[in-house]
C-alpha positions in Angstrom: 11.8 36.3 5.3 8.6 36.1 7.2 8.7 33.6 9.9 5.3 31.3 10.6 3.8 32.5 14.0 4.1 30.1 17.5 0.4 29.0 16.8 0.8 28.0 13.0 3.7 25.7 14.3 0.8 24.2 16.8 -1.5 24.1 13.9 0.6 21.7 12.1 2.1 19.7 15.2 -1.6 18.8 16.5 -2.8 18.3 12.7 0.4 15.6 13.2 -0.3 14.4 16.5 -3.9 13.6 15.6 -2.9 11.1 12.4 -0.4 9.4 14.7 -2.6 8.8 17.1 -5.7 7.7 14.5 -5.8 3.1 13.7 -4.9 3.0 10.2 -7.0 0.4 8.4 -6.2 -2.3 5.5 -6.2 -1.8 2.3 -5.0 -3.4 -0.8 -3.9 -1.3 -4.3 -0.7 -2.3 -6.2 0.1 -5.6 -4.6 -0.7 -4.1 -0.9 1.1 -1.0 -1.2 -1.0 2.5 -1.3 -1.4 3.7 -4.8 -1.0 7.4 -3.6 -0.7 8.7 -0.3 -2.4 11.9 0.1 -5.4 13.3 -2.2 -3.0 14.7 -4.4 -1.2 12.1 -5.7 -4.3 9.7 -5.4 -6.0 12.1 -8.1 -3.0 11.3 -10.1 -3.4 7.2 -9.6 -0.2 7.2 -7.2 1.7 9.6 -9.6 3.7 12.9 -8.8 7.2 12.1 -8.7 8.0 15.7 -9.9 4.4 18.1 -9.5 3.5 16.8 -6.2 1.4 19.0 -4.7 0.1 19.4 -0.5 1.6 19.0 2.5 2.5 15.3 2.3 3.9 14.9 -1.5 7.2 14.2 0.0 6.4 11.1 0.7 6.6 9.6 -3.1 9.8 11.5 -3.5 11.8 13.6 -0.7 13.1 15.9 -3.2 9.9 17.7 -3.2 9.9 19.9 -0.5 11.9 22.6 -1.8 9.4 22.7 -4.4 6.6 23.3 -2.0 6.1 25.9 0.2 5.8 26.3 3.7 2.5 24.5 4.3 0.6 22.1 6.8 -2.1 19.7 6.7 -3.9 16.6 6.1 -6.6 14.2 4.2 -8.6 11.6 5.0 -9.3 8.5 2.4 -12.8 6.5 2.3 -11.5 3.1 0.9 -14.0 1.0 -0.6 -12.9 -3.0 -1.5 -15.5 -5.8 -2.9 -13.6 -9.0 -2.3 -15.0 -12.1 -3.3 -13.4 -16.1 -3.5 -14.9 -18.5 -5.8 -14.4 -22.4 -5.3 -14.9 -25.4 -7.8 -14.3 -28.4 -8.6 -13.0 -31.8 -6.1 -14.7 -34.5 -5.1 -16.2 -36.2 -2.0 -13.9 -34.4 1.0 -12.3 -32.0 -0.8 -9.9 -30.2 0.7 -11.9 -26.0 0.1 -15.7 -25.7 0.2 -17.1 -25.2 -2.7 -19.1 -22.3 -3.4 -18.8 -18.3 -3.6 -17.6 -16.6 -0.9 -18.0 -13.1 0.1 -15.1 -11.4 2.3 -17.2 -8.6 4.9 -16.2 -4.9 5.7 -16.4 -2.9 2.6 -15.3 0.5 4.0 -12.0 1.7 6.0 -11.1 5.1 6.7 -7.5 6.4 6.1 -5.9 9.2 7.2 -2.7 11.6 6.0 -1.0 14.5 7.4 2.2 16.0 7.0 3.8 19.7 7.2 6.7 20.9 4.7 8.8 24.2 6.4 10.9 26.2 4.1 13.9 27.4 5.8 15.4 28.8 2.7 14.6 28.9 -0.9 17.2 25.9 -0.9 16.4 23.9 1.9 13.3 22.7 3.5 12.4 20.0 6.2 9.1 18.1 7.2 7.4 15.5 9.1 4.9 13.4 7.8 2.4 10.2 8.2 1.0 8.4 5.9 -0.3 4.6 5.2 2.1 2.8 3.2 -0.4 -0.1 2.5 -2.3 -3.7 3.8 -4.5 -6.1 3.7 -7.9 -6.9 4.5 -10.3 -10.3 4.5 -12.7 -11.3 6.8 -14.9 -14.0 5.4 -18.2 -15.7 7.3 -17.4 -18.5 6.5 -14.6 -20.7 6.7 -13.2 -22.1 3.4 -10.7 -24.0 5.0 -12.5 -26.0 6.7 -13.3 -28.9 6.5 -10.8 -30.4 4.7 -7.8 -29.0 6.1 -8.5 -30.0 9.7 -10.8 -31.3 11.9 -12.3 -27.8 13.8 -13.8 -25.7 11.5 -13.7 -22.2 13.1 -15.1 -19.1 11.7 -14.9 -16.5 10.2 -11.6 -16.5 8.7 -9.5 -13.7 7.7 -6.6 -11.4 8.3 -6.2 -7.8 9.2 -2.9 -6.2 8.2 -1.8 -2.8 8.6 1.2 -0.6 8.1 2.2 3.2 8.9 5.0 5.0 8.0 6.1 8.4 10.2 9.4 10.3 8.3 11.5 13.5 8.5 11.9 15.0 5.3 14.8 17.0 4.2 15.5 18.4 0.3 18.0 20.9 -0.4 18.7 22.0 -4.1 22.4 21.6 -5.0 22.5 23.7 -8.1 19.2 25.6 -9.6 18.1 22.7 -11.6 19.1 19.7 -9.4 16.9 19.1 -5.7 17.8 16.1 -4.0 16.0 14.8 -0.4 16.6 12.3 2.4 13.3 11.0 4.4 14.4 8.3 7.3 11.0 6.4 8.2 10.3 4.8 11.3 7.5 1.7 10.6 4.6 0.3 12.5 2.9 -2.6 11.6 -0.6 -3.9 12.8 -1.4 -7.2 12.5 -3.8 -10.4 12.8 -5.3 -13.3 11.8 -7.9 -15.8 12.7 -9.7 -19.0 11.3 -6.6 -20.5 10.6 -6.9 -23.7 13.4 -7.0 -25.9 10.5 -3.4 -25.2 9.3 -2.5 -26.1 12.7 -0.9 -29.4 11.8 1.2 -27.5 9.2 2.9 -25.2 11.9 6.0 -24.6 13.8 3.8 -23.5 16.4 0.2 -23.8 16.0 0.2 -21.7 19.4 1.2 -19.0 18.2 -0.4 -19.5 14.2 -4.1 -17.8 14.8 -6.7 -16.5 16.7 -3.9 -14.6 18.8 -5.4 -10.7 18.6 -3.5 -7.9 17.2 0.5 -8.5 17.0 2.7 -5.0 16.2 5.8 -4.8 14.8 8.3 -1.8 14.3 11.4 -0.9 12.6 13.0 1.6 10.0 14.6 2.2 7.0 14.8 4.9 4.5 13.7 7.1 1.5 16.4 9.2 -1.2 15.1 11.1 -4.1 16.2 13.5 -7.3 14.5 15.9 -9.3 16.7 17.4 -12.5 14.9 20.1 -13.9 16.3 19.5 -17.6 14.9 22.7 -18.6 11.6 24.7 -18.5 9.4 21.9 -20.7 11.0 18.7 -19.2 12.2 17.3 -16.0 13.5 13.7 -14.7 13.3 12.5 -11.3 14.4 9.1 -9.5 13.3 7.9 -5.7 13.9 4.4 -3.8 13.0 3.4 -0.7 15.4 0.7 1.2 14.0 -2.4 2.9 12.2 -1.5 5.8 13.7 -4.1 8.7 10.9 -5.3 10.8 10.7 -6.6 14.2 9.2 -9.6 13.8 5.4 -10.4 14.7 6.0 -13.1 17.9 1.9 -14.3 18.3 2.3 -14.8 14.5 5.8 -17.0 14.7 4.0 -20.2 13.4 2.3 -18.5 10.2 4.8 -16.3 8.7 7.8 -17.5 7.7 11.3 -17.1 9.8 9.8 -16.9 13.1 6.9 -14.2 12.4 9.4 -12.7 10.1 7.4 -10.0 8.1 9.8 -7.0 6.9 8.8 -4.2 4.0 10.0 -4.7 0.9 12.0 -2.0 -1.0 10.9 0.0 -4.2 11.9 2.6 -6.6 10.5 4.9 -8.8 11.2 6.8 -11.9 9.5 9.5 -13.6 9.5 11.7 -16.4 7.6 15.5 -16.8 6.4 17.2 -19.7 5.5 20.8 -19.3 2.9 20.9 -21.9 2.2 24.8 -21.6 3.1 26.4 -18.6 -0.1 25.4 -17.0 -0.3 21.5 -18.2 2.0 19.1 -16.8 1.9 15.3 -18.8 3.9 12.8 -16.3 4.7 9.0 -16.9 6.3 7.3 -14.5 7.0 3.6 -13.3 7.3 2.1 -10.0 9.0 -1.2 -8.8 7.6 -3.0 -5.3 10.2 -5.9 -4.6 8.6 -8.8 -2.5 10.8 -11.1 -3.1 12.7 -9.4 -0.2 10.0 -10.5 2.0 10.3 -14.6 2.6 6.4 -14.4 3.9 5.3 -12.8 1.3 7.3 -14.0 -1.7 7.9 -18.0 -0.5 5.7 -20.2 -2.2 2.7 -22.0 -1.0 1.7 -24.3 -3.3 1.5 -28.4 -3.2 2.9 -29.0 -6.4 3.0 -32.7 -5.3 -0.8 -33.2 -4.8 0.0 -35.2 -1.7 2.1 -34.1 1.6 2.9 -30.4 2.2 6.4 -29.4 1.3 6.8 -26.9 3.8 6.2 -25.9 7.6 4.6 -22.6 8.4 6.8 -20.7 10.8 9.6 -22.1 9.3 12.1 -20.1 7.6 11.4 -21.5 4.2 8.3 -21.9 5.6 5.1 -21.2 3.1 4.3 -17.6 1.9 1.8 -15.9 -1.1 4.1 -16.5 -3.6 3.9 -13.5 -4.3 6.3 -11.7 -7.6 7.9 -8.7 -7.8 5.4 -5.9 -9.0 6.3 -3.2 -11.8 3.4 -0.1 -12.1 3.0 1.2 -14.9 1.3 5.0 -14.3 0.3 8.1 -16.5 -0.8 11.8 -15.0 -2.2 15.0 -16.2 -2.1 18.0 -13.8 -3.6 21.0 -15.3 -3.5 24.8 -13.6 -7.4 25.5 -15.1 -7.6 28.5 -12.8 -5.5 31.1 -10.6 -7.1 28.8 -7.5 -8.2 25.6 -9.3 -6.2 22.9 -10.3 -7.5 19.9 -12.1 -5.6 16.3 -12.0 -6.2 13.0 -14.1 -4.2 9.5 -13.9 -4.5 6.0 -14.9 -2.2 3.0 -13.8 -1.3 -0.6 -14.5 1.0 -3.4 -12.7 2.0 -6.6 -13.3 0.3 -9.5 -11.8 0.9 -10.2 -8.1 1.2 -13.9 -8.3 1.2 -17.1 -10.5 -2.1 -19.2 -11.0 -1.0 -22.1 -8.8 -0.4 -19.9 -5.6 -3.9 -19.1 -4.9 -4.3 -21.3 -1.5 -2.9 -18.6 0.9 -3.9 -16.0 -1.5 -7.5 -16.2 -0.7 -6.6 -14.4 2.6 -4.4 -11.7 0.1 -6.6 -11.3 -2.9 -4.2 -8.8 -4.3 -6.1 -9.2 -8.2 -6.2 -5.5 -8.8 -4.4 -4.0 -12.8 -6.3 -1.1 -13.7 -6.8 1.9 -11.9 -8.2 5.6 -13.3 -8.0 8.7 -10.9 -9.7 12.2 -11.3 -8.9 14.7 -8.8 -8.6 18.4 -7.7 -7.4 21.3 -5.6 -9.3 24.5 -5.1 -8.0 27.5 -3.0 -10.8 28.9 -0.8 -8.4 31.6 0.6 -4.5 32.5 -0.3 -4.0 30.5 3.0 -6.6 27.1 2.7 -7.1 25.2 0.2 -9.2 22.0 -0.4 -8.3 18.7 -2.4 -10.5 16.6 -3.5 -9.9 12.7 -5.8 -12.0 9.5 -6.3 -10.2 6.4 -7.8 -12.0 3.5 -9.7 -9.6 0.2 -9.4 -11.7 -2.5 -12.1 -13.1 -5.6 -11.0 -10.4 -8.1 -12.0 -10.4 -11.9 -11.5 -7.3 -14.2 -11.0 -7.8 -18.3 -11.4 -5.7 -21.4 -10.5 -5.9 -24.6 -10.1 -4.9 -26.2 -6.5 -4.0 -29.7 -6.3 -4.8 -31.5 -3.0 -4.6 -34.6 -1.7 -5.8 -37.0 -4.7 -8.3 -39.0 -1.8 -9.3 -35.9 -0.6 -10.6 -35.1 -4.2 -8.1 -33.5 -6.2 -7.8 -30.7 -8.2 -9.9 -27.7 -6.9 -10.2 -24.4 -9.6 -9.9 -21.1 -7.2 -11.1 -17.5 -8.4 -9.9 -14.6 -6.5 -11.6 -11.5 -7.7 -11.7 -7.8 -6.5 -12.5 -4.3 -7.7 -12.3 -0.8 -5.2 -13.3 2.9 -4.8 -11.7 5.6 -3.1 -13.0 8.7 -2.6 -10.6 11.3 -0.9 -10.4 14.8 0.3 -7.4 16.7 2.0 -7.2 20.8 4.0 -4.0 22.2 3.8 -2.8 25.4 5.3 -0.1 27.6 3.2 2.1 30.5 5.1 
């Protein structure tokens, strides 16, 4: 067996070193999890359980690197949200502004990389990075103000980040079975400002905005299957554990327990149809579990229309409300040529919330259903190839009513609405 040179193992280390060491931006797909991590699976609208393909597929299921080769590289995402919050209804001091709203920054960049080293035909390792998901607002103006409080700061928004960095081993226990093992080390990226007028809600208004960026680290990990039933159909399973967070200390008075902000676990399931031998059809569902996350998954409503129920910082304290989020996806990978490979997907999940949790939500406008995906590799030499995907996520509006104070006018009607592009494109190196 050939062994890969001194300088192609420095090829992939720096192509490593260099996504480590890049800021990974917001963004905001199936809840706020990535739908896709490199431009493979992107292509595929977060799909590729079983034919991931590229240097980083390992990270939707661990199991795959025995079905790569030995390969190194990266891609870098141009992620394109249109966020907008829409306010009606009150009277006299109500306790939103009316009016549309407009959240700025339309464009983040994201980056991937990853290498996949096959020791044996059997066994392979990897490392990879990758952006597990975020969110992003930053509005002008202040829609919490006034109403909620006397100062009526601006803008107002939140910037939330998170990275995942994993080793990746997949060994294939009999010639149709592959399972893998990725432990993942987290870093999260996060802050918030515009928020003084919650300030009388809080545990600790001192540390509830306006505090700069707060990071937060911890681990967890990743297990995944692959049964090759036979040469026209194939199963695979993956699940990622809660990832335990340190918690985020100049945020202690907004999320709940303390600043408490952990990763909540998921799993996957697919199924592979081997159309011909150079058309794969994949379906496959996902399952993002929030309500492992207090800050994310406690409610923060007023159901009472007078006093607020709940504390910020607390650990009850208010959350998104967010529900746990099932994804629905579909994929077509098709070999069209020797060095050209074309790729299709389309995806649906559940909604993120219910209509009378929209308060908090206008900082988390996580509205997005429908996505579609078209995608594709091309090899330029037996050794590089080039990846290529663009994903359409549809406008989609979400509306609730929130019920204020009665003498500060009422019941206001809040829209959330959002719709994203992605465009994508990856290098990889084979050996």
């Amino acid at each position: 067996m050939t062994r890969p040179s001194p300088t192609r193992h420095a090829l992939a280390a720096s192509i490593f070193v260099l996504a480590v060491t890049t800021t990974l931006p917001a963004l905001a797909t199936n809840g706020y999890f990535s739908a896709g991590f490199d431009t493979e699976s992107k292509g595929l609208s977060g799909s590729g359980l079983i034919t991931g393909d590229g240097p980083v597929a390992s990270a939707l299921n661990p199991a795959l690197g025995v079905k790569m080769g030995t390969e190194a590289g990266g891609c870098l995402a141009a992620f394109m949200p249109h966020r907008d919050t829409t306010v009606t209804g009150g009277k006299g001091t109500a306790y939103l502004q009316n009016g549309v709203f407009d959240s700025d920054k339309e464009l983040f960049f994201v980056p991937c990389a990853g290498a996949n080293y096959k020791v044996r035909d059997d066994l392979a390792v990897g490392m990879l990075l990758y952006a597990n998901g975020g969110m992003n607002t930053k509005y002008p103006t202040n829609i919490f103000s006034p109403g909620f409080g006397t100062v009526a700061d601006a803008p107002l928004g939140v910037d939330l980040s998170q990275a995942f960095m994993s080793a990746n081993l997949a060994y294939r226990v009999t010639p149709g079975i592959t399972v893998g093992v990725a432990p993942i080390f987290a870093v999260q990226r996060f802050k918030a400002y515009g928020l003084s007028p919650f300030a009388g809600s809080s545990t600790s208004s001192g540390n509830l905005t306006d505090r700069g960026y707060d990071y937060s680290y911890g681990g967890g990990a990743k297990l995944g299957a692959i049964w090759e039933v036979n040469n026209w159909l194939s199963l695979a399973v993956a699940g990622q554990s809660p990832i335990l967070m340190s918690r985020f200390d100049k945020y202690a008075g907004l999320f709940a327990d303390h600043g408490g902000f952990d990763i909540p676990p998921t799993d996957s399931e697919g199924i592979n149809f081997k159309i011909t031998p150079k058309l794969d059809l994949m379906f496959e569902h996902q399952g993002i579990y929030y309500n492992f996350v207090d800050s994310v998954s406690n409610s923060g409503n007023n159901p009472t229309g007078g006093t607020f129920n709940w504390r910020l910082g607390d650990e009850a304290g208010a959350g998104f409300g967010w529900r746990n989020m099932h994804v629905f996806r579909i994929g077509t990978q098709w070999k069209a040529m020797d060095d050209l490979t074309l790729r299709s997907g389309y995806s649906y999940n559940t909604d993120f919330t219910k209509g009378d949790e929209l308060l908090f939500n206008v900082l988390a406008p996580g509205t997005i259903k429908h996505h579609l995906s078209v995608g594709a590799s091309y090899d330029i030499t037996p050794n590089w190839g080039l990846s290529f995907s663009f994903t359409h996520a549809f406008s989609q509006s979400f509306t609730g009513d929130f019920i204020g104070v009665p003498t500060n006018g009422g019941s206001q009607v809040i829209k959330l609405r959002m719709d994203q592009d992605e465009a994508s494109v990856g290098l990889r190196y084979r050996w």
